[in-house]
Structure formats: C-alpha cells, structure tokens
C-alpha positions as CSV (number, residue, x, y, z in Angstrom):
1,X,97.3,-1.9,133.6
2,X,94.9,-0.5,130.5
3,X,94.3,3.0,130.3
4,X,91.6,4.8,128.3
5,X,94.4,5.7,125.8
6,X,95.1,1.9,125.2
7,X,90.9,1.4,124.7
8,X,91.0,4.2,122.2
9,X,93.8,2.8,120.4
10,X,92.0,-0.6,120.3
11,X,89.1,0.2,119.6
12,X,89.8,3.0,116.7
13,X,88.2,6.2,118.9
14,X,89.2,8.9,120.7
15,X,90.2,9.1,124.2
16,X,87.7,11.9,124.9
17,X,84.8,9.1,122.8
18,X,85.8,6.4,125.0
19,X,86.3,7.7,128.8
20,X,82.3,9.2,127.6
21,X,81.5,5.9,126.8
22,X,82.1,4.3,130.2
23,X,81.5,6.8,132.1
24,X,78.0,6.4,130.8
25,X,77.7,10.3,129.8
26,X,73.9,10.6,128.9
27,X,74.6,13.4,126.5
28,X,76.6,11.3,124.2
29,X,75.2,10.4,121.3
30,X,76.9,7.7,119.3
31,X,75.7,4.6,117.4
32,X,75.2,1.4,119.7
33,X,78.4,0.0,117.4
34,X,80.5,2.4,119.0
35,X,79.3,1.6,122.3
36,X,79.8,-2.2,121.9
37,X,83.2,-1.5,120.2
38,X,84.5,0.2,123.5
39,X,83.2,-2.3,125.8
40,X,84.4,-5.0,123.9
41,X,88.0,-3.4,123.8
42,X,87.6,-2.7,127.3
43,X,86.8,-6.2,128.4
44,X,89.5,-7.1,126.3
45,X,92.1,-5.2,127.9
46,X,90.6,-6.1,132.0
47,X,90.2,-2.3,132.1
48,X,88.4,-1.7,135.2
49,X,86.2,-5.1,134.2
50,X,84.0,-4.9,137.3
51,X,82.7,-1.4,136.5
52,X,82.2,-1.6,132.7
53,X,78.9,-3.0,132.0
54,X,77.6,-4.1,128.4
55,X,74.8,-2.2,126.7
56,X,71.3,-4.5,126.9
57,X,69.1,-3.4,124.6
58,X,65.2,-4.2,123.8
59,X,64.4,-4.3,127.6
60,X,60.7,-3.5,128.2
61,X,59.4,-2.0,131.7
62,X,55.8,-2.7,131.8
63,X,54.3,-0.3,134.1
64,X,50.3,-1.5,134.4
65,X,49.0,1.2,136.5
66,X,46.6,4.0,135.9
67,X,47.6,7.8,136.6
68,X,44.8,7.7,139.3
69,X,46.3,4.8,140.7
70,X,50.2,6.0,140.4
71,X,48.6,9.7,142.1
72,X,47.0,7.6,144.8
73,X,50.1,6.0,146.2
74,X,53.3,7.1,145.7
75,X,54.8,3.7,146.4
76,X,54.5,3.0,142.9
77,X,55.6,6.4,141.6
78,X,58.8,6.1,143.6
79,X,59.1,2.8,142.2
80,X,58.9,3.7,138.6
81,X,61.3,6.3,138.9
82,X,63.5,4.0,140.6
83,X,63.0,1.5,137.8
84,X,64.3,4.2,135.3
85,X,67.2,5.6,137.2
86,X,68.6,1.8,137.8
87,X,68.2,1.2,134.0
88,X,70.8,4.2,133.1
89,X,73.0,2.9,135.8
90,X,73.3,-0.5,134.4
91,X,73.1,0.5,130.7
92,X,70.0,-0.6,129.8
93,X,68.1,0.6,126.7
94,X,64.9,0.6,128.2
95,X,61.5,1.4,127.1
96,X,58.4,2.5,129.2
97,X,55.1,0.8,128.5
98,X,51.8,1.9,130.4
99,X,48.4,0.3,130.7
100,X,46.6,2.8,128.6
101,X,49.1,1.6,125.6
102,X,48.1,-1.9,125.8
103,X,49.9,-5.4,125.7
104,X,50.5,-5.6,122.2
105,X,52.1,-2.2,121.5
106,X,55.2,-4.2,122.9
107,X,57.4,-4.5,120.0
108,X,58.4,-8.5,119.1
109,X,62.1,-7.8,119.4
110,X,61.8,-7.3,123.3
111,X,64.8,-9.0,124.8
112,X,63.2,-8.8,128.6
113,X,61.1,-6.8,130.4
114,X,60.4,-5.5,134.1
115,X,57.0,-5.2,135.1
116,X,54.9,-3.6,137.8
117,X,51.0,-4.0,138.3
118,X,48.2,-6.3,137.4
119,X,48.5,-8.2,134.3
120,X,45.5,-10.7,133.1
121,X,45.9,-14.3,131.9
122,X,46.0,-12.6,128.7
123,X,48.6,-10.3,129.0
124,X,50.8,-13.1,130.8
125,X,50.0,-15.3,127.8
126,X,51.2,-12.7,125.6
127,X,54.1,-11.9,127.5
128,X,55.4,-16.0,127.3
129,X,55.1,-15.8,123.9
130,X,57.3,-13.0,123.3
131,X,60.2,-13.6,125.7
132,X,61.7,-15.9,128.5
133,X,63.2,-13.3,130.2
134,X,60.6,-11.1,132.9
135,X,60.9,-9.8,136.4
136,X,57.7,-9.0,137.9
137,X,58.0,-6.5,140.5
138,X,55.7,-6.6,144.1
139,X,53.9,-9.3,142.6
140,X,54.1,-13.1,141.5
141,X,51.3,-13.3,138.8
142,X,53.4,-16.3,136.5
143,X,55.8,-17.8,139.1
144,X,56.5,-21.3,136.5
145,X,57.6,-18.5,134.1
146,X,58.6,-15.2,134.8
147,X,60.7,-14.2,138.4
148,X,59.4,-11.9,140.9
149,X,61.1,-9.6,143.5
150,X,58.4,-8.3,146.3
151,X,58.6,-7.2,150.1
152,X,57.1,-10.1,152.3
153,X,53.7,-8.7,153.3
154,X,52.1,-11.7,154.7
155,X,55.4,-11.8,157.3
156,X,55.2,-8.2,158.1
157,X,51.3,-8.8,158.9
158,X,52.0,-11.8,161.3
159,X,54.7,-9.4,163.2
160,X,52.4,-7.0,163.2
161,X,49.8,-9.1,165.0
162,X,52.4,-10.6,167.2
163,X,53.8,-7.4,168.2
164,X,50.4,-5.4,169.0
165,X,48.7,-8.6,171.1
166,X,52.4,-8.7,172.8
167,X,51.2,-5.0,174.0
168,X,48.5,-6.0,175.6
169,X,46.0,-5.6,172.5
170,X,42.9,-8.0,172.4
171,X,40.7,-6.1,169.9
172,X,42.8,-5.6,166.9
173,X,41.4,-4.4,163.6
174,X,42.2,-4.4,159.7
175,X,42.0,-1.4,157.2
176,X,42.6,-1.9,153.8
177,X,42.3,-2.1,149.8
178,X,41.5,-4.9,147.6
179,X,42.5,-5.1,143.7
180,X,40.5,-5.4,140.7
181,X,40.9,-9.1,138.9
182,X,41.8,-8.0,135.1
183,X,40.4,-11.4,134.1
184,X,36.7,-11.2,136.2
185,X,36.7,-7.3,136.9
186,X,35.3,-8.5,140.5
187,X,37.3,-6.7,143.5
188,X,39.7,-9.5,144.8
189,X,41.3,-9.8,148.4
190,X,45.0,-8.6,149.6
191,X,47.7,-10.8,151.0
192,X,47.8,-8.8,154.1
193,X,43.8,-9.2,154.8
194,X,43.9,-12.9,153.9
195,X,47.0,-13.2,156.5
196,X,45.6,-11.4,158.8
197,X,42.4,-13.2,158.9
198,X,44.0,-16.4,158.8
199,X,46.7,-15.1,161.5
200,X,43.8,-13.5,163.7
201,X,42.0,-16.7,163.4
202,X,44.8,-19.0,164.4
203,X,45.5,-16.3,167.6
204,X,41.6,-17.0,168.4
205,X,40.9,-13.1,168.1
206,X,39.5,-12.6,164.9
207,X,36.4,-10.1,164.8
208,X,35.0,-9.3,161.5
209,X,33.1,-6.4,162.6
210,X,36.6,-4.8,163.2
211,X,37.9,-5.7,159.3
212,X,37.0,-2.5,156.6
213,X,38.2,-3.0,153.3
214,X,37.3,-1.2,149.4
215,X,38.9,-1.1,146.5
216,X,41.6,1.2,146.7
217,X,44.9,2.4,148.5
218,X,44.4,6.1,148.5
219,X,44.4,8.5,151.5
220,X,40.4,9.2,151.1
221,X,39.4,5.6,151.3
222,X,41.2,5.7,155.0
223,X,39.5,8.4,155.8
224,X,36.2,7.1,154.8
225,X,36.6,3.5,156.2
226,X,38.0,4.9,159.3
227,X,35.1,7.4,159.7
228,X,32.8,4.4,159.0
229,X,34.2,2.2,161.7
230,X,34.0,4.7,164.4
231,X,30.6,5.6,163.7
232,X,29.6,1.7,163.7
233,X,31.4,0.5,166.4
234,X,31.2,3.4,169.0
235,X,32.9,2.6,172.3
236,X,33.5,-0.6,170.8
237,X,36.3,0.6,168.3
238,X,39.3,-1.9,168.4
239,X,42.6,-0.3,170.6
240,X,44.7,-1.2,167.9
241,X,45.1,-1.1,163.9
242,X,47.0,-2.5,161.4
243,X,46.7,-0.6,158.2
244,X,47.6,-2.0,154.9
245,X,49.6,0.8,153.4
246,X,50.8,4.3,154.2
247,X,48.4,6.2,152.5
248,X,45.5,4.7,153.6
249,X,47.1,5.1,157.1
250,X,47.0,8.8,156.9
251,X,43.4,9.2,156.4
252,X,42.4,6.8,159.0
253,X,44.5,9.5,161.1
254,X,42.6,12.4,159.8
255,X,39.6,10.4,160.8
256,X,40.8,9.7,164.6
257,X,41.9,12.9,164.7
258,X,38.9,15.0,164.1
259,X,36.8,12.9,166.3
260,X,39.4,13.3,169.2
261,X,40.1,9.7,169.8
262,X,43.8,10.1,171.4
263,X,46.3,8.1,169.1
264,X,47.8,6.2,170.5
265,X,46.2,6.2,174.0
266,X,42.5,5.0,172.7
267,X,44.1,3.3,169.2
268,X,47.4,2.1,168.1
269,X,48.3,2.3,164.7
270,X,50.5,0.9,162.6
271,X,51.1,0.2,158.9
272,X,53.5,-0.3,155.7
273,X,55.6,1.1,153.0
274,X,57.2,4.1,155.3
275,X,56.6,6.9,152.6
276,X,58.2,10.2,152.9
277,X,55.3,11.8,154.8
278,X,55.0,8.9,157.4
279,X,56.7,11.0,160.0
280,X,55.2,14.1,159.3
281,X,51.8,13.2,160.1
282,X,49.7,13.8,163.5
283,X,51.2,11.6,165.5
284,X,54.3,10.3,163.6
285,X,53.3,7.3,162.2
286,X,54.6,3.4,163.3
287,X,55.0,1.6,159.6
288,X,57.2,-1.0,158.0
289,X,60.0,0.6,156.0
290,X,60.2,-1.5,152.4
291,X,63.3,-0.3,150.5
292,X,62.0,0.1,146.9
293,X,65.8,1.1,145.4
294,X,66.9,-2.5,146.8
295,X,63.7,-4.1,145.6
296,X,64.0,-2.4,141.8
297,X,68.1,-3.4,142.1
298,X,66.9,-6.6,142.5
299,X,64.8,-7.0,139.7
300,X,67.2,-5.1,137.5
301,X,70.1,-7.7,138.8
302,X,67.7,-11.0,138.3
303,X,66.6,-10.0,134.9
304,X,70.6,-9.5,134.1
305,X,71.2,-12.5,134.8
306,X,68.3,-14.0,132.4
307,X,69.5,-12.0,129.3
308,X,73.2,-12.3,129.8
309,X,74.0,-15.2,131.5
310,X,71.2,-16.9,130.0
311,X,69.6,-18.2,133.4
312,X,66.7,-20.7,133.0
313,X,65.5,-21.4,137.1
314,X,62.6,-19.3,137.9
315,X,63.7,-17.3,141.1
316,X,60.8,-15.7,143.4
317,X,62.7,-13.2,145.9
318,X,60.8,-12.4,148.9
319,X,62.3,-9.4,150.8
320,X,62.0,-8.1,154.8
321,X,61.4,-4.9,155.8
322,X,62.6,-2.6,159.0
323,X,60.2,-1.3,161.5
324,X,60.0,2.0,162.2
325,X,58.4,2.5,165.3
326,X,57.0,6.2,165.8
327,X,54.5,7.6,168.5
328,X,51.3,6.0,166.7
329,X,52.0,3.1,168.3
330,X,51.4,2.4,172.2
C-alpha cells in the first residue's frame, strides 16, 4: 500500500508538502502545479483514491439575491454558506458572484458555475454562451440546458392539503410571497400558490377570500397579511393555514397571537423550510424540514460530474422533505 513518503518521492515534495496537500490544509499556500503534481502521484499510486479529490478550478457560484432579500430569509443565507463550505470540501476553486456585480463580470474562462436566485432570459442567455456546465439551485429557470437540484414544493403543498382536510379542516387558507419576473418586473406567482389553488380546486374547497399573497418572504409581510385577513374575514377566518415559508410563518403567529386567537385550537398552522427558530416560536411551529446541506451536496456532486466526467444529459433533481410536526398544528 502507498504511503505519503512514496507520494513525496514521486512527486518531488516533501512529506510534510504532500500529507498538507490532501488533507486539504486551507493555510497552505502553493502553486496549483504543486497541487495537481500530488494528486496526480497520488492517483498514481491508489493512495487512498476514494478520498483524494482533483483541484476544479474556474467554478463560478452565482448568488442572485439582494442583501435585503438574503436578511429576509435565512434559507438562502444558510444556503450560501453551505454552497462555500461544500466547495473547500470537494476542492473547488470557487468564486462568489452577487447580483449587484452583474452577469458580465463573470470572467470567460469559467469552467461551471452554481447558481441560486432569479436569472432573466438574458442572463440565462449569457450564461449558455459561456459554459455547458451549470447547476441551478431551488430553481429550474433553463431545464434544456443547465441542471437543477430543488426541494419538491408543489408535493409538500398537496400533503399539506391532504393532511389538514384529513383533520377535519374544510376552510383552509394560503399565505404567501410572489417573485419579481427579471424580464417583465411584474410580481409573478409561486409554485406553492399555483398548487394549492389547483389542489384546493380539484378537493372542491378552494376560497379565494382565504388566499393573501405580496411580494416577499420576510417575517413583516406575515405579520401584515395575517393582520389583514383577520380583520377582513372576522369569525370567518379559515381553521387552518398553510404558509409558504418559515419566515412568513412567524409573523402570521405574531399576528394570531396578539389578537388571542388560540393556535392551534381556532387555527392550525403549518409551513416549510424548518429554520432554526421554528421551534422556538409561540407555539412551536408544524413545517416541512428541507435539508439544504443535502440539496447544495447535490448540486456540488451533479455539477462534478459535468466538468469531470464530461456529462451531457440535463438532470432536474427534485428532493422530499420530513415533516416536523409541532404544537401549531391541531
């Protein structure tokens, strides 16, 4: 079997260069040559050939949000982070990209990139002209060209429907955010209103006076959508809610809560993401927990696969999530 002392010999370093080297020790500083002369050497010699990965460089990770977005929901902050911790793990030389720097500040030598928010026909046009290789993350904006990893919302919707009308709930409501289109600049719907219209419909208990959306996923518009539907509908409030994301959740809790409406005697809620505070809140909240590490591993791993082993099928991952149920929910 190889040791470190044979990769050092082969390779023309020292041992103390080369264990640095694959132990991917961040505050080593050496010339990608050196780096590629190791693995090479290392592949070579079968030392430990599951664990040594090759350096990628020119990887891009696109990150379209706006700090007032990434402030409003941490969803996208923990996935960010996640983004950049995977990239050190799988020895990627990657680069961060926001919004504010613009599509074209994305230097032509990019090998691949990972990308996270909304991108216009532009951008995607952009983006096919300077590489094959592009994981979009939570979203499938270019699904003939680029892949996509993202939690299954329009699934978690219908369960949530089934399970709350299994409970005995007739009036169910929605409570929600919409996005802006990059290309018209007009607010455009969700996947989980559009589901849950379609899915209320099909049920034969859709009420659109019970459906509040804006645009937004912060914790303010719940509060203010919530406030506005209990003030509308009076006794007539739904018994149940499904909320599209955690943060709006909370607000529409503040809301209940300072207008005394028992949760969950009077009105059930539940909603997505799970974020760290979702079982801190008044009551602890019911949600959908989506695993971001898995889903950024996943885009890491896909996008792998187009760079190094030259992949050309388009692959669109869909992923489940695990419900957590908590005392919001009756």
């Amino acid at each position: 079997m190889a040791t470190i002392k044979d990769i050092a010999q082969a390779a023309g370093f020292s041992i103390s260069t080369v264990s640095r080297v694959l132990n991917n020790d961040e505050s080593l500083s050496v010339p990608d040559e050196t780096r590629e002369k190791i693995y090479e050497a290392a592949e070579k010699l079968n030392y430990r050939k599951k664990t040594v990965r090759p350096l990628v460089k020119h990887i891009a990770f696109l990150y379209w949000l706006t700090d007032q977005e990434e402030l409003e929901d941490v969803y996208f902050k923990t996935m960010r982070l996640e983004v950049e911790n995977l990239a050190k793990t799988f020895n990627v030389d990657m680069t961060t990209y926001k919004i504010t720097d613009g599509i074209e500040c994305i230097p032509a030598h990019t090998e691949g990139f990972i990308a996270v928010g909304t991108f216009s026909d532009k951008e995607l046009a952009f983006l096919r002209n300077l590489t094959e290789n592009g994981v979009f993350i939570d979203s499938s904006p270019d699904p003939d060209h680029f892949d996509s990893v993202r939690p299954d919302l329009a699934q978690m919707t219908k369960r949530t429907v089934n399970i709350l009308l299994e409970k005995g709930h007739k009036d169910i409501g929605f409570i929600g955010g919409t996005y802006k289109n990059p290309n018209t600049n007009q607010d455009e719907m969700d996947i989980r209103e559009k589901t849950f219209r379609s899915y209320m419909q099909e049920k034969g208990v859709l009420d659109e006076r019970y459906i509040l959306c804006q645009r937004g996923f912060s914790v303010e518009n719940g509060y203010r959508l919530m406030t506005k539907a209990i003030e509308a509908l009076g006794d007539q409030l739904p018994t149940a809610f499904f909320i599209a994301a955690d943060p709006i959740a909370v607000g529409c809790l503040q809301a209940l809560n300072e207008k005394g409406i028992a949760i969950p005697n009077r009105v059930s809620v539940m909603s997505i993401n799970n974020i760290s505070f979702a079982k801190y809140v008044s009551p602890p909240l019911t949600t959908f927990h989506i695993d971001i590490k898995e889903l950024c591993k996943n885009a890491v791993e896909l996008l792998l696969e187009r760079v190094l082993e030259k992949r050309k099928t388009v692959k669109t991952l869909y992923m489940g999530a695990e419900l957590i149920v908590r005392k919001s929910l009756n």
